[in-house]
C-alpha positions as CSV (number, residue, x, y, z in Angstrom):
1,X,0.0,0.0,0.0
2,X,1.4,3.9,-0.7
3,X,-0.1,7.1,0.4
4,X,0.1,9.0,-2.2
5,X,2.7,11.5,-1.0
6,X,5.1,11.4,-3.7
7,X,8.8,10.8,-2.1
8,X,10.7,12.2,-5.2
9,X,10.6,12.2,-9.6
10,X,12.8,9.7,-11.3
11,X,13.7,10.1,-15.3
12,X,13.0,7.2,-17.5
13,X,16.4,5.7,-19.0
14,X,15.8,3.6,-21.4
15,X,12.4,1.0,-22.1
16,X,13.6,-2.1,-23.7
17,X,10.9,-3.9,-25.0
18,X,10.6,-7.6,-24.1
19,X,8.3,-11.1,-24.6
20,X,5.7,-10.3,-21.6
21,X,6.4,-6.4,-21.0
22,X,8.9,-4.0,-20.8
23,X,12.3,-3.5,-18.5
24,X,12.2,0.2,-17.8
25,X,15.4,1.7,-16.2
26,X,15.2,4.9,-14.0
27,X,17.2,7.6,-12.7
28,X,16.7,8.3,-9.5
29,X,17.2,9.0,-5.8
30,X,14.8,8.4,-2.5
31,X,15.6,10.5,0.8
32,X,14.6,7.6,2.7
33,X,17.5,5.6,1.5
34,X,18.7,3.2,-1.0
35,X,16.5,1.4,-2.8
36,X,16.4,-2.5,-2.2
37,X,16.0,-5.5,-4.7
38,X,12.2,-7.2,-4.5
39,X,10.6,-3.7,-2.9
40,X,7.3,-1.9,-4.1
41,X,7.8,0.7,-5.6
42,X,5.0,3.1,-7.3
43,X,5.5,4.5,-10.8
44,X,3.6,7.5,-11.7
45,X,0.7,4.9,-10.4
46,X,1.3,1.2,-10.7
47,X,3.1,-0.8,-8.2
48,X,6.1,-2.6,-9.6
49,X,8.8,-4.1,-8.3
50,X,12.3,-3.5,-8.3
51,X,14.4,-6.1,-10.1
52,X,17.8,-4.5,-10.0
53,X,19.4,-1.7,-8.4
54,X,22.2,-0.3,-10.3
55,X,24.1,3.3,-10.4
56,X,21.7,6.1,-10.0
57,X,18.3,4.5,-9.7
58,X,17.3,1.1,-10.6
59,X,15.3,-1.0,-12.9
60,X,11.7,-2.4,-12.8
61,X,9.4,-4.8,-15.0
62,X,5.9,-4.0,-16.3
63,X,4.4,-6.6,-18.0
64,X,2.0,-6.7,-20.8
65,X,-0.8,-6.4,-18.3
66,X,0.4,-3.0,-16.7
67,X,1.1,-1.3,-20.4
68,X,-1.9,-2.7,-21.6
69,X,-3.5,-0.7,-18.3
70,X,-1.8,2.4,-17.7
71,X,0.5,5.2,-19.3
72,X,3.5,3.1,-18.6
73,X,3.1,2.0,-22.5
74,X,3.9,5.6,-23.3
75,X,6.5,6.1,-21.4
76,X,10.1,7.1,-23.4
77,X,13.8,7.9,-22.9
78,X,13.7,11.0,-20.9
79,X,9.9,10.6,-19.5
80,X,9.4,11.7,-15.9
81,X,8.0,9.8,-12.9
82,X,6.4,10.3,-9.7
83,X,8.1,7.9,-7.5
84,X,6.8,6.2,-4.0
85,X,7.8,3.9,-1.5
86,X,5.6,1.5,-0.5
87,X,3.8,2.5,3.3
88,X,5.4,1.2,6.5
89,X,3.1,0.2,9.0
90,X,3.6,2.9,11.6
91,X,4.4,5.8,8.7
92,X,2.3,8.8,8.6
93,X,-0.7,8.6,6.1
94,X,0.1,12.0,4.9
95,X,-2.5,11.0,1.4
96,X,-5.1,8.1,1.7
97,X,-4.7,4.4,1.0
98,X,-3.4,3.9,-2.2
99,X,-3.1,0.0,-3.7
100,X,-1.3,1.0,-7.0
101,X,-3.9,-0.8,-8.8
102,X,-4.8,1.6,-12.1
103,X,-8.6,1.8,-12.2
104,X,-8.5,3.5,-15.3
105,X,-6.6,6.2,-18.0
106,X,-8.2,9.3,-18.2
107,X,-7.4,12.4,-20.0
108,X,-6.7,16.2,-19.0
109,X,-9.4,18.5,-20.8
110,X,-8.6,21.5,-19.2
111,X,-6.6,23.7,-16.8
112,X,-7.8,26.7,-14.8
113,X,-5.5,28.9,-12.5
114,X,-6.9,29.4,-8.7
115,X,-4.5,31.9,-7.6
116,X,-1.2,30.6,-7.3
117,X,-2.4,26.8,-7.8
118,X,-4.3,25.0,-10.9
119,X,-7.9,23.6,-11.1
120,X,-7.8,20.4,-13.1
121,X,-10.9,18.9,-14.8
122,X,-10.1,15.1,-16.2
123,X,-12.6,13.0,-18.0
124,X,-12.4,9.6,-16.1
125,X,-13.5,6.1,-18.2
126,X,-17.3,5.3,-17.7
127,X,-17.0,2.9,-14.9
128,X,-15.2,5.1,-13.0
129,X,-17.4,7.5,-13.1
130,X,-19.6,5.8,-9.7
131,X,-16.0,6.1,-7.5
132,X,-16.2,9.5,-7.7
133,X,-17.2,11.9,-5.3
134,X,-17.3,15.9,-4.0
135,X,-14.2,16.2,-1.2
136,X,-13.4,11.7,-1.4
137,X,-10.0,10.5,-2.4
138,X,-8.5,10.0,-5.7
139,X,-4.9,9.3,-7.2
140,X,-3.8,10.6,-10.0
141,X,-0.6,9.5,-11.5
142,X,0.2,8.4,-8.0
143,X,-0.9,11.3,-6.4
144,X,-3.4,11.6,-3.9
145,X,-6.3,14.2,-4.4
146,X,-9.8,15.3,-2.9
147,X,-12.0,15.4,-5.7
148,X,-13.2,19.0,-6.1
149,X,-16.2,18.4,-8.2
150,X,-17.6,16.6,-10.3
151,X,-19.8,16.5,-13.4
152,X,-19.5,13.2,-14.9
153,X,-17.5,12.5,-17.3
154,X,-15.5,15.1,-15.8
155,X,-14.0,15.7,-12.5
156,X,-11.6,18.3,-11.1
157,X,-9.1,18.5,-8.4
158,X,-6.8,21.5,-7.2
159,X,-3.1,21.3,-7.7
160,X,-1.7,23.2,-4.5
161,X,2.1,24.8,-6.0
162,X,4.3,22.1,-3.5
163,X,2.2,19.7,-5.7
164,X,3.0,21.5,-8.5
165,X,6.9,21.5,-7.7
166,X,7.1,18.3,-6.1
167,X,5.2,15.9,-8.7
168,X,4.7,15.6,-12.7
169,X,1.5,17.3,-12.6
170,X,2.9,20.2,-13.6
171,X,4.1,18.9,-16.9
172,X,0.4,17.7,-18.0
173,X,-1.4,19.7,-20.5
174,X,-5.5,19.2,-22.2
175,X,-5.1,16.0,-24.2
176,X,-2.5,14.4,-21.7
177,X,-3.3,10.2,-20.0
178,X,-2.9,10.0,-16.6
179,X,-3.6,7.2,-14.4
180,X,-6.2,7.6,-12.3
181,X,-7.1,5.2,-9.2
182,X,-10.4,5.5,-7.0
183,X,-10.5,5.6,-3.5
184,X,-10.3,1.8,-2.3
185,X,-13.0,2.4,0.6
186,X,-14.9,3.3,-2.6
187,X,-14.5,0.1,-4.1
188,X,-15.4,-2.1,-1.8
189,X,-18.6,0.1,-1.3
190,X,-19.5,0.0,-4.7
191,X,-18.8,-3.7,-4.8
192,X,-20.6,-4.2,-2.3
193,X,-23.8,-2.2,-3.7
194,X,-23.8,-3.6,-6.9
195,X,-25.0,-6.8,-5.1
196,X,-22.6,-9.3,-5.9
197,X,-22.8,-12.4,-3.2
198,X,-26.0,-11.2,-2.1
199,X,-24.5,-7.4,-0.8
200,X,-26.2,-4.4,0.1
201,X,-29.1,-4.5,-2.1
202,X,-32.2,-1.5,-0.8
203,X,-34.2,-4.2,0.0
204,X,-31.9,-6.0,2.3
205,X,-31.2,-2.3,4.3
206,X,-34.9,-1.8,4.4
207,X,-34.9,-5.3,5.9
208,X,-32.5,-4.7,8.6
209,X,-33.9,-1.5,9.7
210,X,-32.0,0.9,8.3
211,X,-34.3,2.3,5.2
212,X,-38.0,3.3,5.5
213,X,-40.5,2.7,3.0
214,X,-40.1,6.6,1.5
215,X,-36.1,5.9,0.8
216,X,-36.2,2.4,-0.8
């Protein structure tokens, strides 16, 4: 699990192409220390894992999967990335809880300044759309976010100027895929909702007490 608190932005080396995915080098440097062989690491997003630490950063595997999923297939020699260390039980939650599981790609339509920080509205896939809510969580490219509004397709978020400096959000402009990951308390609610295993269906609130006949 991350946070969403971006620790630092690594430069893409190289992405050699492979059977199964891609081996993408990256430049970089973590105040918390040295990174280690086998750790989770997040990338602008997706979790991946460190296969190889080498000089100046280290190397990591997405497989067909994650580029099929997210941005990663985009990426390029030269390509910036928010970086993250996976959470250590007892760390501050600075963000929210952040899996590193892309829900989704959606796409900058516009920016708006708010003083000295930016209001960003992003058209998020269909099925997304449900996840969303005024003042809940989301991650975008590995950044956590309240949701400012939102008017589906669209939603916005502010970009606060540490953001701004600190992250890769600054480089986005309308037409630009980001990776975009609801709020995992959402999920599960939604999951459950939808019914699946016999969930919470109106009837089966009504049943338990919880709904009268007026809000069934």
């Amino acid at each position: 699990m991350f946070t969403g608190i971006v620790e630092t932005v690594g430069t893409v080396a190289a992405v050699r192409r492979e059977r199964g995915g891609a081996t993408i080098p990256i430049r970089a440097a973590l105040p918390s220390g040295p990174f280690v062989i086998g750790e989770s690491i997040a990338v602008s997003g997706p979790c991946l894992t460190v296969e190889r630490v080498v000089a100046g950063g280290f190397e990591c595997f997405a497989s067909a999967e994650t580029l099929a999923r997210t941005t990663l297939s985009r990426l390029a020699p030269g390509s910036r990335v928010n970086l993250e260390r996976a959470l250590a039980i007892g760390g501050r939650l600075g963000g929210h809880l952040v899996s590193g599981h892309v829900d989704g790609v959606g796409r900058l339509r516009r920016t708006e300044a708010s003083g000295s920080a930016r209001e960003l509205w992003i058209e998020a896939p269909g099925d997304l759309g449900p996840l969303l809510a005024p003042k809940g969580s989301v991650a975008i490219d590995g950044v956590s976010l309240t949701v400012n509004r939102v008017r589906l397709p669209e939603f916005s978020v502010t970009i606060v100027p540490h953001t701004l400096s600190a992250t890769t959000l600054a480089d986005l402009a309308p037409g630009s895929q980001v990776n975009l990951e609801a709020d995992v308390v959402a999920r599960y609610v939604a999951s459950i909702l939808a019914g699946r295993g016999g969930g919470l269906t109106g009837e089966r609130l009504a049943a338990l007490g919880w709904l009268d006949e007026e809000e069934r």
